[in-house]
N, C-alpha and C positions, 0 to 999 in steps of 0.2 A: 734305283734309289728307293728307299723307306723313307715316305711323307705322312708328317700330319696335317691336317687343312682344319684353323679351325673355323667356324661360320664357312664350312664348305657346301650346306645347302643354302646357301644365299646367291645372290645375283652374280656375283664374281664370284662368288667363293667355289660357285658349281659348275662354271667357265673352267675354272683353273683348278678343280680335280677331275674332271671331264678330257685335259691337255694331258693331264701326267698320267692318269689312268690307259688315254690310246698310248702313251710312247712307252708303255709296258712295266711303270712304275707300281710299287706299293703302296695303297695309300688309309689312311683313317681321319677318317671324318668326326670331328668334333662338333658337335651343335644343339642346340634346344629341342630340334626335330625331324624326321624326315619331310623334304616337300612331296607329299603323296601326289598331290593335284600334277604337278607339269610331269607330262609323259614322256619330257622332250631330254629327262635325267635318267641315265640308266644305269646308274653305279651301280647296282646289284648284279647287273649281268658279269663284272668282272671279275676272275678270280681275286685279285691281288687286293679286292675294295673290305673295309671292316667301318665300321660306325658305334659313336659311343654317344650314346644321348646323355648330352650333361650342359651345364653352364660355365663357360671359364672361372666363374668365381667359385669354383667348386674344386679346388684344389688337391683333392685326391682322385677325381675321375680324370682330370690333367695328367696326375702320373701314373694312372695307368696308362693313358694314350701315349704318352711320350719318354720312354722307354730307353735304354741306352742305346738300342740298335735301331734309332731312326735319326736319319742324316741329316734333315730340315723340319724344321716346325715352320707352314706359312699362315701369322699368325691374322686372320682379319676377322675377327669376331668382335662386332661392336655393338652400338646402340646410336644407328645413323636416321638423321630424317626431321626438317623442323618441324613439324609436331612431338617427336618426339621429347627433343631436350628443351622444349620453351615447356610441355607437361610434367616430364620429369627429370629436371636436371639432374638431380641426384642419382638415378637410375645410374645416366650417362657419365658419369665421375666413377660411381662404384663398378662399373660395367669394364668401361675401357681403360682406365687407373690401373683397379685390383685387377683386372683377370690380364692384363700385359703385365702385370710384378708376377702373379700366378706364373705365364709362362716362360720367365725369361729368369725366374729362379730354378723351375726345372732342367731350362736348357743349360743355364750354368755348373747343374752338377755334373749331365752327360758329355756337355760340352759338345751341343748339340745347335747347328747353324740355324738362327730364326730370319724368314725373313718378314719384315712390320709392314701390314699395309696401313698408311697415314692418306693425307688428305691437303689438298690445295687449301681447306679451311685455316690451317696453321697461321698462313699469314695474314690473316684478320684481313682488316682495309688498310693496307698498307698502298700508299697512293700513288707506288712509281712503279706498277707493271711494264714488262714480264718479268719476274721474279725467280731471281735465280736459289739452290739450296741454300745459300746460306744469307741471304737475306735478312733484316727485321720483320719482326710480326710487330704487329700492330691491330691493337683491340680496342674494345669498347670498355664501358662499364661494367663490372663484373657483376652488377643487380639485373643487368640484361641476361636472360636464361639462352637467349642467340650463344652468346661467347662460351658457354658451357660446352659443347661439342671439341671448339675451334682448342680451348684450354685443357679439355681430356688428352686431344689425341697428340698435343706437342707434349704432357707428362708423359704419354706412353711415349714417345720418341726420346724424351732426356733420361728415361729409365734404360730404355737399350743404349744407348752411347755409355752410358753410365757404367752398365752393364762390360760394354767391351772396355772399357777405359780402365777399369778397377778390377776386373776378371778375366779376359780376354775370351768374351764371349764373342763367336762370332755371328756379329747382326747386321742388316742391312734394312735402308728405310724407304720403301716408295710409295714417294707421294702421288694421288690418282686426281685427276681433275676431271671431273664433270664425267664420267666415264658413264655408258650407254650401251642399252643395245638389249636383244632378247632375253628374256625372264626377269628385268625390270621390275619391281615392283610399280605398279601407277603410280605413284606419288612425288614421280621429277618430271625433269620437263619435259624430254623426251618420250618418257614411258607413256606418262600423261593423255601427251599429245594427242600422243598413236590410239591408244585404247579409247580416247572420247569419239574422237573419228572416224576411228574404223566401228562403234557402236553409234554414229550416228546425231552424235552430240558434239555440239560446240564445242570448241577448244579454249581454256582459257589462257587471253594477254592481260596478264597482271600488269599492272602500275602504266608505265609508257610502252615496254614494251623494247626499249632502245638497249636497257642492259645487255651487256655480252658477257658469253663463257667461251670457253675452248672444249669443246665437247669431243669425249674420247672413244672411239670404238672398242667394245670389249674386249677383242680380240687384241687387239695395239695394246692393251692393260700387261694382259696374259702375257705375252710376250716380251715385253718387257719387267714383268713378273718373273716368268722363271731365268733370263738373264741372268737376273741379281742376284739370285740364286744359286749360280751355275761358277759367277767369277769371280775369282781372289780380288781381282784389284773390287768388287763389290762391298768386299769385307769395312765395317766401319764406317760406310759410307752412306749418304741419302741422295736419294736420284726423284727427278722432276718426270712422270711418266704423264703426257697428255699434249693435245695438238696446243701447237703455236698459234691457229688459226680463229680469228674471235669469230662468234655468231651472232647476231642478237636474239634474243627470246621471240621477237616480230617473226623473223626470218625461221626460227624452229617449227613455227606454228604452222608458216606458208609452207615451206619444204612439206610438213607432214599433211599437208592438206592435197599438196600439189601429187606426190606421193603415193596419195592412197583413192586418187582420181576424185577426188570430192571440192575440186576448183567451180566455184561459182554456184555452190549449194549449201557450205557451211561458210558461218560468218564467226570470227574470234569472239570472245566473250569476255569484257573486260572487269578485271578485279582488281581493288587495290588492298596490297599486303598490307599496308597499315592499319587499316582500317578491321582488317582478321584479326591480327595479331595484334596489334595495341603497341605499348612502349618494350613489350620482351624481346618484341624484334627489333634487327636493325639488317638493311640488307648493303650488298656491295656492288659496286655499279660494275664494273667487270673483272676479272680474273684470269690472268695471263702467265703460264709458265713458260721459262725459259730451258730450256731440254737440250742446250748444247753437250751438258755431261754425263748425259746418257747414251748419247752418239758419241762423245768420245770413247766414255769409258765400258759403255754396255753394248755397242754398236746400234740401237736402239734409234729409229724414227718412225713417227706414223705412217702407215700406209693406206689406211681407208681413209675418206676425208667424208664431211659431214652430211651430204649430198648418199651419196654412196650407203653410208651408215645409217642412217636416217629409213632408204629404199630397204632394206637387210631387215629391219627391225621391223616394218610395216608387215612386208611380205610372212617373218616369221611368225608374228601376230595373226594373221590371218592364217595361216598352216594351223593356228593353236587354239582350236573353240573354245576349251576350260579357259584360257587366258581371259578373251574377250568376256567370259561371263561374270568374271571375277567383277561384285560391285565398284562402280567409281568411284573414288571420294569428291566430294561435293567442298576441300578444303584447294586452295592456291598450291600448285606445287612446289615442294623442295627445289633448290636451286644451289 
């Protein structure tokens, strides 16, 4: 198979050209840059790898990456992160808006399979988890820059429906919940965790601490990733990719402390998000995906569970010195 990956030197995005590259696929990578720093990427060793440094909204370095003789575009190039969209919302509109109209006008002229990576954010605070695809969303105040994110990545999703609906483009939509694991950025909760810990420093419990996610192991993404990719009955469809199983932010914190053998020498360090962030945030007290139809129709369930995942992520943190050197942020993390 001929793939594009865009945001393929990101966290997932180098996960799942890292998948298609070993199973002997061709692939080009779309993105702002190379990650020089982690050693742990080694696209260039591959014949079949090529890289085009550009922006999605950049609409001619798009086509030349995406080309009539490439079978999938996997599109996840965003502008993810709350610092990000509570600093610049606008960024996050023009970013994941324009550059999903960007790629899903190119794939409609090759008539070229995209698949959309979305986000559990979609469904705002909708109050009756777990939440199946088709669900309501339910949001905030649109003067809140929080909801900026959650409102980008459902237009990029009603552009690809849109898309197959009026053109029969075919697209496919999965949404990723809480998803985890090595080359993380520090700036969620798990990445977080790991990197204060394992350098030595307190970890911080925001607010109560009682919140739950359902946190995903990278590799359950991926896989479930190229699924969707791979099945007709995919075509058209949006799939729930992420565990059933909640955790709370307390429990992330202990796991990673328990973990990385630092029980009874590092104490949490409490923060409260409001207090950061003011009236632009608003948070959600848990997030629970429903993933029966991704087991039906992708054969798709977790098999790493948070325990497990959690041990994975410490250990490859500690295999990666550049990682650990990477400054902390001194902000509450994403969630």
């Amino acid at each position: 198979m001929r793939a594009v990956v865009t945001g393929g030197y990101g966290f997932i995005g180098s996960h799942l050209v890292t998948a298609l590259l070993e199973r002997g696929d061709t692939v080009t990578v779309v993105d702002l840059a190379r990650n020089e720093r982690d050693t742990s990427i080694t696209f260039d060793s591959y014949d079949g790898f090529d890289f085009i440094q550009a922006d999605v909204t950049d609409r001619g370095a798009l086509e030349a990456a995406i080309g009539p003789d490439v079978d999938v575009v996997f599109h996840l190039s965003a502008i993810v992160g709350i610092k990000n969209y509570i600093d610049d919302p606008l960024k996050v509109l023009d970013v994941n808006v324009g550059g999903t109209r960007n790629v899903l006008e190119i794939a409609r002229r090759h008539g070229t399979r995209v698949v959309l990576a979305s986000t559990s954010e979609v469904f705002g605070k909708n109050p009756s988890p777990p939440w199946a695809e088709d669900d309501d969303r339910v949001l905030g105040s649109t003067k809140t820059a929080r909801w900026s994110y959650s409102t980008s990545k459902a237009m990029a999703e009603h552009l690809a429906f849109a898309m197959h609906a009026s053109h029969g483009v075919p697209v496919t939509v999965v949404r990723y919940f809480n998803v985890y694991g090595p080359r993380q950025n520090p700036i969620f909760v798990v990445s977080q965790s790991v990197h204060r810990v394992l350098n030595g420093l307190a970890p911080y419990l925001y607010d109560s601490g009682d919140q739950t996610r359902c946190f995903t192991y990278v590799d359950d993404a991926i896989r479930g990733t190229l699924l969707a990719a791979e099945m007709d009955e995919a075509v058209g469809e949006a799939f729930n990719i992420g565990s059933m199983h909640e955790t709370s932010i307390a429990d992330v914190v202990r796991l990673t402390i328990a973990s990385a053998g630092r029980e009874g020498e590092i104490v949490p360090e409490p923060l409260d998000t409001g207090t950061h962030y003011g009236s632009t945030y608003e948070d959600i007290p848990k997030r629970i995906p429903d993933t029966a139809k991704a087991e039906r129709v992708l054969g798709w369930k977790l098999e790493v569970d948070v325990d497990e995942g959690i041990r994975r992520t410490v250990d490859w943190a500690r295999a990666n010195p550049w990682y650990l050197e990477t400054a902390p942020t001194t902000s509450p993390p994403t969630k």
